[in-house]
C-alpha positions as CSV (number, residue, x, y, z in Angstrom):
1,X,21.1,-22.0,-5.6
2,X,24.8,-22.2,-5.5
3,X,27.2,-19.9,-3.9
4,X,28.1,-18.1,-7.2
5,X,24.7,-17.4,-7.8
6,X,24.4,-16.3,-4.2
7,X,27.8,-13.9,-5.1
8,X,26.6,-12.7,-8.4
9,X,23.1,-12.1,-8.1
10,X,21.2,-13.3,-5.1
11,X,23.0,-11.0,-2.5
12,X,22.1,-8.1,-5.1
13,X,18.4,-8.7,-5.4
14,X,17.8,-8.5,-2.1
15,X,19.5,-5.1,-1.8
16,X,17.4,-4.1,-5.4
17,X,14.0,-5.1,-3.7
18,X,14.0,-1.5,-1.7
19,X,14.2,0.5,-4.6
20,X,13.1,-1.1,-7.7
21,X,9.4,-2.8,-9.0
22,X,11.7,-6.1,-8.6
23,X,10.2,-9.4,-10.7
24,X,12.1,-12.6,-10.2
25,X,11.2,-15.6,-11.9
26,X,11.8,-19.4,-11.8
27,X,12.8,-19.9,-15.0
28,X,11.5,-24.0,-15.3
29,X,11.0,-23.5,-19.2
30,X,14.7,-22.5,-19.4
31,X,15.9,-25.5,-17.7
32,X,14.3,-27.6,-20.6
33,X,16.7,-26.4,-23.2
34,X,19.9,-28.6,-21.2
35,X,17.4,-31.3,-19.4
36,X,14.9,-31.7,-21.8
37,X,15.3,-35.5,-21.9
38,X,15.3,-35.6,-17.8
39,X,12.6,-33.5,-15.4
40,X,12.3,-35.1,-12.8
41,X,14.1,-32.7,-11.0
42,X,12.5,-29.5,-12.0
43,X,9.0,-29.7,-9.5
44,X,12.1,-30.0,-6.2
45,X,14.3,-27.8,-8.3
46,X,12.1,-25.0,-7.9
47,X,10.6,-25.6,-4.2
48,X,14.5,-25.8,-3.4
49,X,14.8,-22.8,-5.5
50,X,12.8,-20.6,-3.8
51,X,13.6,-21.5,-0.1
52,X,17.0,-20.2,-0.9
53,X,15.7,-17.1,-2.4
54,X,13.8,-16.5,1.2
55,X,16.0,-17.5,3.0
56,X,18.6,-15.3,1.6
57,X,16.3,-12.4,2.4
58,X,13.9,-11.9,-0.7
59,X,10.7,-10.7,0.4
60,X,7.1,-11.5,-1.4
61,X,5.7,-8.2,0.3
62,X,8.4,-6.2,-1.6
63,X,9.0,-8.1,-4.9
64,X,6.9,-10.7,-7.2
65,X,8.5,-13.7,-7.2
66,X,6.6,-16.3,-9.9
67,X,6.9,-19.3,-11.8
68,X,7.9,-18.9,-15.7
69,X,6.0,-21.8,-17.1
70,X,2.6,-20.1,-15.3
71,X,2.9,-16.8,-17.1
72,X,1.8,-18.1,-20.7
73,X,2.6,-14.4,-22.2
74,X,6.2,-15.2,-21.9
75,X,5.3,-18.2,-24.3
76,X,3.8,-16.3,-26.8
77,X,5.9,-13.1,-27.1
78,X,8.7,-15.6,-27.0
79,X,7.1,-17.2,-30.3
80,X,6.9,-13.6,-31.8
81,X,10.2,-12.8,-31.1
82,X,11.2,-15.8,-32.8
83,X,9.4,-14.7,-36.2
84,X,11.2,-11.5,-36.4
85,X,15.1,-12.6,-34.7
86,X,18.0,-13.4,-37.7
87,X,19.4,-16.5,-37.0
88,X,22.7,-15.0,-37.1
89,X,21.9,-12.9,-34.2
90,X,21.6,-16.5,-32.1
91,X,24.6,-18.2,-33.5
92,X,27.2,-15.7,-32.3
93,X,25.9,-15.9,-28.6
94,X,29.0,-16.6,-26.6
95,X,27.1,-18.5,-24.3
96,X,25.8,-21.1,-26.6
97,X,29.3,-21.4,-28.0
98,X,30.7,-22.2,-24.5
99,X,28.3,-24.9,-23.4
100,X,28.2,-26.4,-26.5
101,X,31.9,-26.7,-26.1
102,X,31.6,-27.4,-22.4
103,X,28.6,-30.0,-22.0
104,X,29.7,-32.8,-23.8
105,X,26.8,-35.8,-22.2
106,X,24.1,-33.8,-23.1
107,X,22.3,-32.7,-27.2
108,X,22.4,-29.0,-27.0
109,X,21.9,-29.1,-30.8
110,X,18.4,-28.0,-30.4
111,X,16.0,-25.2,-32.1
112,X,15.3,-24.8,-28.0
113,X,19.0,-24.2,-27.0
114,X,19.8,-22.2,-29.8
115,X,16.7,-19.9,-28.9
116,X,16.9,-19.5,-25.4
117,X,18.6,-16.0,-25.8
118,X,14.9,-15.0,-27.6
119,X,13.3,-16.2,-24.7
120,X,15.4,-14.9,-22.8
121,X,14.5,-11.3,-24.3
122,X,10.8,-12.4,-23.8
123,X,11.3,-12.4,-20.4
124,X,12.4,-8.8,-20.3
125,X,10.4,-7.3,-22.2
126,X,7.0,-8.9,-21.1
127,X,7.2,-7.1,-18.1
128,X,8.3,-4.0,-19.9
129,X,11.6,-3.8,-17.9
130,X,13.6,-0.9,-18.2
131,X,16.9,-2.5,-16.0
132,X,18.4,-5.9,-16.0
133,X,20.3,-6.6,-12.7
134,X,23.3,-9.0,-14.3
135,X,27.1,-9.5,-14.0
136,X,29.5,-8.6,-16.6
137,X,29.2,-12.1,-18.6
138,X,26.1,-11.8,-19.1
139,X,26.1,-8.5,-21.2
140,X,25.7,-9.8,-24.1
141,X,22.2,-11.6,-23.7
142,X,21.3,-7.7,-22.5
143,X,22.7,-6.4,-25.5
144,X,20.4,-8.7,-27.6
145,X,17.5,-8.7,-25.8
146,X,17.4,-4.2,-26.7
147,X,18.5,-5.2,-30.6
148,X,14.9,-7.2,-30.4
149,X,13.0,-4.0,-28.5
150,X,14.7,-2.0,-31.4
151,X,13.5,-4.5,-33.9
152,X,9.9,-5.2,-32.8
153,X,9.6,-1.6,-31.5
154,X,10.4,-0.3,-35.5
155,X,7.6,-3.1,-36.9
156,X,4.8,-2.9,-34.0
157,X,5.3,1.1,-32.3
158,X,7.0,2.4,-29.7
159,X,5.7,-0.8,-27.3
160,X,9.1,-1.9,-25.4
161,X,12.0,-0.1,-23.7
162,X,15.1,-1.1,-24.7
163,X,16.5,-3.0,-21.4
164,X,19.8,-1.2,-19.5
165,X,22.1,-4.4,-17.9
166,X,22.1,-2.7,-13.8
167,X,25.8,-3.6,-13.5
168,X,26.1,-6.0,-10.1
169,X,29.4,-5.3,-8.8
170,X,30.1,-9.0,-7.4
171,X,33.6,-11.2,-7.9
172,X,33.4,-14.3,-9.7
173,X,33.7,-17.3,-7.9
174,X,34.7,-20.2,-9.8
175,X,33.8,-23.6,-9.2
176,X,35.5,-25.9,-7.3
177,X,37.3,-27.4,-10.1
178,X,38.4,-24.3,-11.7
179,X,35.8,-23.7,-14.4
180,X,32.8,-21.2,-14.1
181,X,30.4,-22.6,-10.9
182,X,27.6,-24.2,-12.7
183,X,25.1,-26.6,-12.5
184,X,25.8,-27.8,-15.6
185,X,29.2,-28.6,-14.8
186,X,28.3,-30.5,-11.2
187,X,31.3,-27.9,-9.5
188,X,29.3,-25.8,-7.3
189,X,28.8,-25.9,-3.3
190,X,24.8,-25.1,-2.6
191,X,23.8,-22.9,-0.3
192,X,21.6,-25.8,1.2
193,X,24.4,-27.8,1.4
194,X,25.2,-29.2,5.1
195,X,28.5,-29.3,6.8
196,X,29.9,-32.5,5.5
197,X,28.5,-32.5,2.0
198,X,31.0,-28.2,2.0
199,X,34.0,-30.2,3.5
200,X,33.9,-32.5,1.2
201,X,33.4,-30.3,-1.8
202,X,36.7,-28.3,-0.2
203,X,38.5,-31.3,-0.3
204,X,38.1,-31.9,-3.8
205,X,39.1,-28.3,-4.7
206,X,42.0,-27.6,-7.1
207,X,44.9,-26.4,-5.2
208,X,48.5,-25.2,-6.6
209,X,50.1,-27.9,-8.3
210,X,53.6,-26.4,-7.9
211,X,53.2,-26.9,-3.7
212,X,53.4,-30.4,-3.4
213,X,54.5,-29.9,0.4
214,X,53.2,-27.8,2.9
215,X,56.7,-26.2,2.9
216,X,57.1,-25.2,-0.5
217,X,56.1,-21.7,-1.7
218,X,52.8,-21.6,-3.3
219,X,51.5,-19.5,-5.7
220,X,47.7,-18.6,-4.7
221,X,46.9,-16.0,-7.7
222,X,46.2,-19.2,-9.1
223,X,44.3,-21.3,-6.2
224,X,40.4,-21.9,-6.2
225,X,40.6,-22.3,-2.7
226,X,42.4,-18.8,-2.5
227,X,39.3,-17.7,-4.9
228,X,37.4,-18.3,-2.4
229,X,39.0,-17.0,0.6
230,X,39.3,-13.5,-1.3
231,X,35.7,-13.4,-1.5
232,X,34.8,-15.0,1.9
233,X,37.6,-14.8,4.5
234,X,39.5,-11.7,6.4
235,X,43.1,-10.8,6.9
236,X,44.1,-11.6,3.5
237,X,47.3,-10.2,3.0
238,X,48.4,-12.3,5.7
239,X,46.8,-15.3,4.4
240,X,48.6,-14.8,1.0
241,X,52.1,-14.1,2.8
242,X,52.1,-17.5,4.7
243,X,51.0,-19.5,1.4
244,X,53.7,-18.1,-0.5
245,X,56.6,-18.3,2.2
246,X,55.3,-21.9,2.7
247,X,54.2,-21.4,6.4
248,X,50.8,-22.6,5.4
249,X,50.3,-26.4,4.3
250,X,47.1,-26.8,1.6
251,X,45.0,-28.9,4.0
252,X,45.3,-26.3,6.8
253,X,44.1,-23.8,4.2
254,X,41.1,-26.0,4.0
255,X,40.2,-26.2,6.9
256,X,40.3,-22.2,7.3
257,X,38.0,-22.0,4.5
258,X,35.5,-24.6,6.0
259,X,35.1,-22.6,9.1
260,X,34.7,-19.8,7.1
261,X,32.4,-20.7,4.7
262,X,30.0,-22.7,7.5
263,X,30.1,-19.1,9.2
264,X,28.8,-18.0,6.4
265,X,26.0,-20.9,5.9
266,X,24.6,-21.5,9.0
267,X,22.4,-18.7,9.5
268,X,21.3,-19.5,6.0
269,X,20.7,-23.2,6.9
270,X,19.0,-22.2,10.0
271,X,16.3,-20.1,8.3
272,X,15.8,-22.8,5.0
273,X,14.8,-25.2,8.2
274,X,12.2,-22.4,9.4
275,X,10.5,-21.8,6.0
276,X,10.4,-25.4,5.1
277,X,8.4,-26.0,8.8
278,X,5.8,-23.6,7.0
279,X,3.9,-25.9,5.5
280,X,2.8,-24.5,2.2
281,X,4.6,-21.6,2.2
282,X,6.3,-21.5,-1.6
283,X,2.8,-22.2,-2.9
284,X,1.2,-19.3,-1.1
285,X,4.0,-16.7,-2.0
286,X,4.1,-18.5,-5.8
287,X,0.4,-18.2,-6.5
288,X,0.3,-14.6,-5.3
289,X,3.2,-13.7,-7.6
290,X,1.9,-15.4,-10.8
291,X,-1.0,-13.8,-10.3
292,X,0.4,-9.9,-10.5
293,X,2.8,-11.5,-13.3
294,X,-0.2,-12.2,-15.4
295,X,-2.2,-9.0,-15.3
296,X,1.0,-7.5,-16.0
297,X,2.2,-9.4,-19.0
298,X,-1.2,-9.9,-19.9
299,X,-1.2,-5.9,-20.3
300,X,1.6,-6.0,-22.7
301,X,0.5,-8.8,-25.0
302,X,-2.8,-7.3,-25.3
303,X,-0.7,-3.5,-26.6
304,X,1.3,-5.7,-29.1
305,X,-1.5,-8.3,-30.4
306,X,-3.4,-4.8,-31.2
307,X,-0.8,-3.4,-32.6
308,X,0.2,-6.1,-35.1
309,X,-3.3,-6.5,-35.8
310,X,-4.5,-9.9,-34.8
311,X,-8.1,-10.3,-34.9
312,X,-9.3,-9.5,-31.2
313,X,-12.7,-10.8,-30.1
């Protein structure tokens, strides 16, 4: 997990988990539809994966956390989805537009990428999930996925509530090249990230090109390390004031942010090297939660395989 995911979602599940039914899933069958053709990351991907989601705070007593790929109900109501979702509907995803534009190394002209957004829905609505905790951008997959509860709800009966986005209220933190932090685009600073790997990813940031001394006026509206320091760092009014008078030099504004953002890790990076000492512990908490995600999905499929009227025996 990166710290944009940690900004726009992580933070918020772990405030969700004391008052909702919360369900978070590793989604290893959606990481197919970019790295199809290379998986050898997915199995450390995922142990990785849910580390960070501990050691950010999630808590197995209080929320299922479970592996996509072990729930095979999301499989199959994603191939039902997919009998009765126009094609239209997919093409005019914005997110498939932008990372086919964006992701230039990698074939994303695949029945897979184009579908995801069904899947996507599948996930949802297994689970029969009345609120979606997202950021603004993703609104429109939200949007879709209650068009398809309207759709298979008006063919099938009245099996799926149509999905509400639960609005995170998070700034976007852009990557450290400008763009959207991504994985995809190899711009993001991890939360398991150690001190040398962060100052050199701050060192590579994007900076006003307009200051080319440390005595000329900058401009930090525009500055992903002033993105950052919005999000992360105090007394910002007076950090803005110095950039823009000239007082304060582009490397020194670095280094602020290093200190700043290491504040921020360490207590992370200090409990990531207490659940990885627990020998076995992602297994434990990941069999546990695909277990209560399979009675439950299991109780949905068997509603909607009755009421389309496959042969049940």
């Amino acid at each position: 997990m990166h710290l944009g995911n940690y900004i726009g979602a992580l933070n918020n599940w772990v405030k969700l988990q004391d008052s909702y039914d919360c369900f978070y899933m590793v989604a290893d069958w959606h990481a197919l539809t970019s790295d199809y053709a290379d998986t050898k990351n997915i199995l450390p991907n995922i142990n990785d994966m849910v580390i960070d989601w501990l050691a950010a705070g999630l808590d197995p007593e209080k929320s299922t956390i479970f592996i996509q790929s072990s729930v095979l109900q999301h499989a199959e109501l994603h191939l039902i989805l997919s009998m009765l979702t126009p094609l239209s509907w997919l093409e005019r995803c914005p997110t498939y537009k932008e990372q086919l534009q964006e992701i230039q190394e990698k074939d994303l002209s695949t029945y897979g990428f184009l579908g995801y957004p069904c899947l996507q829905a599948a996930d949802i609505m297994v689970y029969k999930a009345h609120a979606v905790p997202v950021g603004e951008d993703q609104l429109p997959h939200i949007e879709f996925a209650r068009e398809i509860a309207r759709r298979a709800n008006n063919y099938y009966g009245e099996i799926f509530p149509e999905p509400q986005a639960l609005l995170t209220a998070s700034p976007k933190l852009p990557g450290i090249d400008g763009r959207k932090m991504s994985k995809s685009y190899n711009n993001c600073i991890f939360l398991s990230d150690d001190e040398h790997t962060v100052k050199n990813k701050i060192n590579q940031m994007f900076t006003d090109p307009k200051k080319i001394r440390k005595n000329d006026p900058g401009h930090p509206e525009g500055c992903v390390v002033f993105a950052f320091h919005k999000i992360y760092s105090t007394g910002i009014p007076e950090l803005e004031q110095t950039c823009k008078s000239g007082e304060l030099g582009c490397v020194d504004c670095k280094k602020k942010l290093l200190d700043v953002l290491d504040g921020f890790l360490n207590p992370v990076r200090k409990r990531r090297e207490e659940l990885l000492s627990q020998k076995g512990l992602v297994d434990k908490v990941l069999a546990a939660g695909n277990k209560k995600a399979n009675e439950i999905a299991e109780l949905t499929m068997k509603e909607l395989r009755k009421n389309i009227g496959f042969k049940i025996l």
